[in-house]
N, C-alpha and C positions, 0 to 999 in steps of 0.2 A: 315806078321811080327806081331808078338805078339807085343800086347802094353801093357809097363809098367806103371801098375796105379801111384803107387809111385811118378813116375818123370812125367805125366802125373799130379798129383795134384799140386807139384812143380810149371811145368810151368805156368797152368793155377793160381795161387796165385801170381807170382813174372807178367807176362804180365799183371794180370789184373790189378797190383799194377798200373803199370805204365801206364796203358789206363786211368784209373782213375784220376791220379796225372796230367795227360793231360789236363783233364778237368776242373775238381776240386779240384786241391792242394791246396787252403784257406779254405779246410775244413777241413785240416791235423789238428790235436790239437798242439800248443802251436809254431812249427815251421812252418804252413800253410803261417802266412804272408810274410816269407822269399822265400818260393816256390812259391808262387802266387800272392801276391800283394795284394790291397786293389781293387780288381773286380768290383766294384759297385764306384769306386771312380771320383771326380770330371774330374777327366783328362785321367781317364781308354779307351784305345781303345776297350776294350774287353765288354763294356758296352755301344754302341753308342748311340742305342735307346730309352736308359734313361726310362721316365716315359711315356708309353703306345703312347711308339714309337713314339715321338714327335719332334725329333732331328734331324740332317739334312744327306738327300741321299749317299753322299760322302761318309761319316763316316760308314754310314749302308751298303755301297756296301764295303767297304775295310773288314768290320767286316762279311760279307758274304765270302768272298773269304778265309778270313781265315779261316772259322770254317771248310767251303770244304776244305781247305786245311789239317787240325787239323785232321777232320772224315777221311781224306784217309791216314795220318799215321796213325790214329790209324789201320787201317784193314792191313797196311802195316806189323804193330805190329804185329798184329798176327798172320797173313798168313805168312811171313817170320821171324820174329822174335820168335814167338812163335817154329815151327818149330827148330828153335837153340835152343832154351834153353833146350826144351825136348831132343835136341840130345847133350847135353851136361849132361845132369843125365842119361838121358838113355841107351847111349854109351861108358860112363869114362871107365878109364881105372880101371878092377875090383880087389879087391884087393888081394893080394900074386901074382900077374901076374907078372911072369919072362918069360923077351921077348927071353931069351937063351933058356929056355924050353919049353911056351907054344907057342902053333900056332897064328899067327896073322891073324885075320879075313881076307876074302875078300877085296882087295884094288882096287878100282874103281876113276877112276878121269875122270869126263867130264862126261855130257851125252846132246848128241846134242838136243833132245826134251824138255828136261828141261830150256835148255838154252834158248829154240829158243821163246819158253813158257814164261820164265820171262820177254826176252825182250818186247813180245807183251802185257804180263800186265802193264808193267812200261809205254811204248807207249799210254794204254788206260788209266789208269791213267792221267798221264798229258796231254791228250786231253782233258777229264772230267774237271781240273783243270781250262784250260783255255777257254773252251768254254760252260760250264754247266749252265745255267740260275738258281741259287742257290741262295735261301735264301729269304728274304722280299723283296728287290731289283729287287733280279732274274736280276741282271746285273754278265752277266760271265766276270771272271779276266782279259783276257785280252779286253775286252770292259772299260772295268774299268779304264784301262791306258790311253786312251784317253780322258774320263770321268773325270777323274781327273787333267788332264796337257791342256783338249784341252776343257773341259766343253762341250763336244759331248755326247748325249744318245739318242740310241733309245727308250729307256725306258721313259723317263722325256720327251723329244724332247725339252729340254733345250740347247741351244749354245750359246754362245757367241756373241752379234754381230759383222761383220766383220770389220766395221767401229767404232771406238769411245764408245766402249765396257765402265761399268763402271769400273774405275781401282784404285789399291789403291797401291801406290810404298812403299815397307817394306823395311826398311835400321836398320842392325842388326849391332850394338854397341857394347862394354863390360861397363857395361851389364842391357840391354836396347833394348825396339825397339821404332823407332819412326816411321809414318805414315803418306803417303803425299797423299792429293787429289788432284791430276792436274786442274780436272774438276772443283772444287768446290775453289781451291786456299786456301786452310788450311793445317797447319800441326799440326799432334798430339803426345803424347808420354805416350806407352802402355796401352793405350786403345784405343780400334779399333772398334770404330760404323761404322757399314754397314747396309741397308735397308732387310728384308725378301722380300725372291720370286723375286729375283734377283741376276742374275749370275755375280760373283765379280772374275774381273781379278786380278791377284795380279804377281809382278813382284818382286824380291824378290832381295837384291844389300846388301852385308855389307861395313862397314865402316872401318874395323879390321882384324878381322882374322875370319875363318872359325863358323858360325853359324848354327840354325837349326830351322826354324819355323815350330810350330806344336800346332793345335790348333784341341785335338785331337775327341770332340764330333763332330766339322764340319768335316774337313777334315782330310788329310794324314799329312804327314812331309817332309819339302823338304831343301835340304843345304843352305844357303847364302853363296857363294866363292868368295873368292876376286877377282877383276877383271872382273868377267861375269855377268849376268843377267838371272838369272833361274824363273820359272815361273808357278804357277798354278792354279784352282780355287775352291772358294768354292760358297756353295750354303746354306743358311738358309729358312727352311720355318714356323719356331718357336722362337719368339723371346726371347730373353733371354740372361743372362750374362755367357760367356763359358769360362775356363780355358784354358791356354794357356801359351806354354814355350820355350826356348831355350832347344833341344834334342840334341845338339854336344858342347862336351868339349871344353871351350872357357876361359878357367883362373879363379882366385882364386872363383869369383860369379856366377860362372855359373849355381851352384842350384838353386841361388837367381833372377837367369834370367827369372821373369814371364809379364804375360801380359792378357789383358781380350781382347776377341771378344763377342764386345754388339750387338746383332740381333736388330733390332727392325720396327715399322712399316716406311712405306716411308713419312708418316703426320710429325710425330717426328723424323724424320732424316734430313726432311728438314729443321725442328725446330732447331735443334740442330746446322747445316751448318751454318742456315744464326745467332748466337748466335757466334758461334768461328771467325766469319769474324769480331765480332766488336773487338775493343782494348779492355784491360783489365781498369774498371773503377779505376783511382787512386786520382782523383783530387776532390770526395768529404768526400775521406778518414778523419778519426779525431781517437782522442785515440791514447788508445794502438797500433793499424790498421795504425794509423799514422806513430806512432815510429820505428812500425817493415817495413815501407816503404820505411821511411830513413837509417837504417840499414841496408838493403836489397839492396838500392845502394848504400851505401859507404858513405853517407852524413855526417855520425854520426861516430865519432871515437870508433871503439872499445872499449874493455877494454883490450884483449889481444892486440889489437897494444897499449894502453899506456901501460901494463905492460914492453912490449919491447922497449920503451922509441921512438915511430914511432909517426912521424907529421900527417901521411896519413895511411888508411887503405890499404896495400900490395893485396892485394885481397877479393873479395866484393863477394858477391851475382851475382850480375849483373856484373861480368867482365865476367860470362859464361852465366847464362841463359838468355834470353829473354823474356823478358814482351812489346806486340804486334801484331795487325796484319801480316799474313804471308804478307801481299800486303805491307808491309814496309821493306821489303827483298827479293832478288832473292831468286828464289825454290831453286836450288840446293843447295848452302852454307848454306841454314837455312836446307835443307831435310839430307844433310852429317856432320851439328855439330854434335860433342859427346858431347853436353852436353842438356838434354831435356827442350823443353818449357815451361812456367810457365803460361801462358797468359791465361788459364782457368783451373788455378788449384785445384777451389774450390766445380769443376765441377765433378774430378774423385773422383773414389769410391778409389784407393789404393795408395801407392805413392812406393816409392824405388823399381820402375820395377815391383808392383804387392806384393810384399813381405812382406807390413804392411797395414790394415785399416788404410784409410784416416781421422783419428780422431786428435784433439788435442795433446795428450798425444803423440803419435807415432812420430808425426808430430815434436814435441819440442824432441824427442828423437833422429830423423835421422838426427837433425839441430844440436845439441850438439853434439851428437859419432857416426857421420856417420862410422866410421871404424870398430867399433865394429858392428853396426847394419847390413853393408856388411863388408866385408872384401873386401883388395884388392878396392876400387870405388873410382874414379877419383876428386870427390870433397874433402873427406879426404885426397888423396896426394897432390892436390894442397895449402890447408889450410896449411897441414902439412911441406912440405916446403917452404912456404911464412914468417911462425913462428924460422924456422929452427929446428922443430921437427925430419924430415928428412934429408938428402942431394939431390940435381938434381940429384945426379947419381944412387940414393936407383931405383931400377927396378920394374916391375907393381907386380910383387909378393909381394910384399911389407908386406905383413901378414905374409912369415914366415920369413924374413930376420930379422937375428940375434937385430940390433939395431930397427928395427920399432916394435916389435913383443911385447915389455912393453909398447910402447906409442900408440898403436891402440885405445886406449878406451880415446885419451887425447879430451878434452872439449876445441872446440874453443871459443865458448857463455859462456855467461851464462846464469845463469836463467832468469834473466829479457831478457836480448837477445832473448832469444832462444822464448820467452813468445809471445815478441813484433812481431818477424818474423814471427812466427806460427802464430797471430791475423790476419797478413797483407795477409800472403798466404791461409786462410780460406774466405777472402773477396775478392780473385778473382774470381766473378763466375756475367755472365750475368743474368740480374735480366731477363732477355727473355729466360734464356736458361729455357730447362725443364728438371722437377727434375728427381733427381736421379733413383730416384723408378719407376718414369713412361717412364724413358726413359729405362733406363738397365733392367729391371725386377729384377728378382732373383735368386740367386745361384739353379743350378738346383737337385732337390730332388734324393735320391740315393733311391732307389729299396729295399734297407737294408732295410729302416722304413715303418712307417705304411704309407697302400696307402692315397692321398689325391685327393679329385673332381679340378682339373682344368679347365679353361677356353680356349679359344684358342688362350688368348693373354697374360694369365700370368703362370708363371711356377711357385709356391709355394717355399720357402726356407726351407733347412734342420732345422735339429737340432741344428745337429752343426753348429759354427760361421765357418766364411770364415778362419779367423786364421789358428784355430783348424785344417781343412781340406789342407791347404797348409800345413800345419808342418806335415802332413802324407804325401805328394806328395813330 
């Protein structure tokens, strides 16, 4: 058969287009971020290894299976795809062809060899798939499944122990997670310290409706369904602060649904445990720290309850969160509130599920318009109908409903409020616990910039602020 150069250059221009945009469409000019994403970014699956492959096995094995996966469509591409396209220039139908006059080629349909042929490449194919020792890992896909649900590798010779494993129970909110240590007797909310070089079970329960934990340099993604208990693990051998999200639609914040997974060594993990076990100090409070303690639980009348002409504040701070030990509570009912712990709040790096720096300003801004800051979050509607901003019966969409949709941005506090509360919730932090910087480390470096020397216990921080890089995710 003669081959036409023509349709021959064609095909080889449009497959290769698309072998390429496989690989590297964020190098397309001006619409590359809509086909590709931000590749190098804080929560990119497609970047596990991070900075000179420092980040943890899980992630690097899921990111191996992919790419064998990605390298066998693309030859798929062109061994069969390629093939189409050329017989679709090369074969059209040519023009002035009248099928009343001229003769119609040769019509063939079937040819047993060919057939019997693809099946046995499709067959080898996903053999290679699931059992090919590919990539840094050199863990094949379906070893992987195991690896990742059952924390089995021949490779690592990592398991699980069969008895009293370390475990950390994830119960997923709208929109929020919080974190229970059996073992250790604390609970936490959205930020999740766990020790390196240790195999962490995790048992995964929402409280709500359908969720998705995914913490995506560690490991995989796995659902939170109501009713069951799904399960699986990860593993760190580099400490460090990891991004980390709700990946299934869960209501009006489910963008806003983040959370950190803090690696760190087992000296300062335990630092950390026996730090959250104390109560939160309140009794040598003074100031401002003072004021916003009393406001915080209801002591102090509002200004919105006397605008409203009310003897008592309707709803306080503390008619939901919790300020103390987990051991002054049953696990479960403190592990199943929707509403998160405050008892070392001066401890996290972020607050509204991961979605703002834990700083002042942020801080008096999610306590004034929580609505506008999430939309749709459970402390805005409770405020909001305690005031009768809302009705009981306005629904958790509450962001786009007709009447709530003017008053989202309304201001419970006020300034001195919001001033007083922020002081008080800046001063819960155990003067034992250890800081921030040496417990979390730092947001881990993207590939994009210039390289920098690390240690093997600290990750260097970007450029960009944490903000910044969440408002890209």
């Amino acid at each position: 058969m003669k081959i036409n150069a023509k349709s021959l250059v064609y095909t080889v221009i449009i497959v290769g287009a698309f072998v390429f945009l496989c690989f590297r469409a964020d190098k397309v000019p001006v619409i590359g971020s809509y086909l590709g994403g931000d590749l190098f970014g804080e929560q990119s699956t497609l970047n596990p290894d991070g900075v000179d492959g420092l980040l943890g096995p899980i992630a690097q094995s899921h990111y191996d299976s992919f790419m064998l996966t990605l390298w066998i469509t693309a030859l798929l591409c062109i061994t069969v795809g390629g093939p189409f396209v050329y017989a679709l220039f090369a074969f059209k139908e040519k023009k002035g062809f009248d099928p009343k006059k001229d003769k119609l080629p040769k019509q063939t349909h079937g040819n047993t060899k060919v057939e019997v042929s693809l099946i046995f490449y499709s067959i080898i194919l996903l053999l290679l798939i699931a059992f090919l020792p590919f990539g840094k890992e050199q863990i094949p896909s379906i070893e992987g499944v195991a690896y990742f649900f059952e924390g089995k590798s021949n490779k690592h010779k990592i398991t699980l122990p069969e008895k009293d494993p370390f475990t950390i129970n994830v119960t997923g909110h709208q929109w929020w997670f919080s974190f229970h240590y059996p073992a250790q007797g604390i609970v936490t909310s959205n930020e999740m310290v766990f020790p390196i070089n240790t195999p962490i079970k995790i048992n995964l329960e929402t409280n709500d409706v359908i969720h998705s934990f995914w913490l995506a340099k560690i490991a995989g993604k796995v659902d939170l369904m109501p009713g069951q208990t799904n399960r699986m693990w990860l593993y760190a051998d580099t400490e460090g602060n990891y991004s980390g999200q709700c990946a299934e639609f869960c209501g009006d914040s489910h963008a806003y649904m983040l959370f950190r997974g803090i690696a760190t060594s087992q000296d300062k993990f335990d630092k950390w445990v026996k730090a959250q076990k104390k109560p939160a100090e309140v009794e040598s409070l003074e100031g401002k720290a003072k004021d916003g303690y009393d406001l915080f639980m209801g002591k102090t009348l509002y200004a919105e309850s006397k605008k409203h002409g009310m003897e008592t504040n309707p709803v306080t701070c503390a008619t939901c969160h919790i300020l103390g030990t987990t051991e002054d509570y049953q696990f479960e009912p403190y592990r199943k509130s929707p509403y998160p712990n405050l008892t070392h709040f001066a401890e996290r790096t972020t607050i509204a599920a991961g979605w703002r720096d834990s700083n002042h300003d942020e801080i008096k801004k999610w306590i004034q318009q929580p609505g506008k800051v999430k939309p749709g979050n459970r402390m805005w509607e409770k405020f909001a109908q305690a005031y009768g901003v809302i009705n009981s019966d306005t629904t958790q969409d509450i962001w786009n409903r007709d009447e709530t949709e003017s008053n989202a941005h309304y201001e419970f506090f006020t300034d001195e409020e919001a001033d007083a509360i922020t002081a008080f919730l800046l001063s819960l932090k155990n003067q034992d616990a250890p800081d921030s910087n040496e417990l979390y480390g730092k947001p881990i470096k993207s590939r994009k910039q210039e390289p920098t020397t690390l240690d093997s216990n600290k990750v260097k921080a970007s450029g960009k602020s944490t903000k910044d890089k969440l408002a890209q995710n």
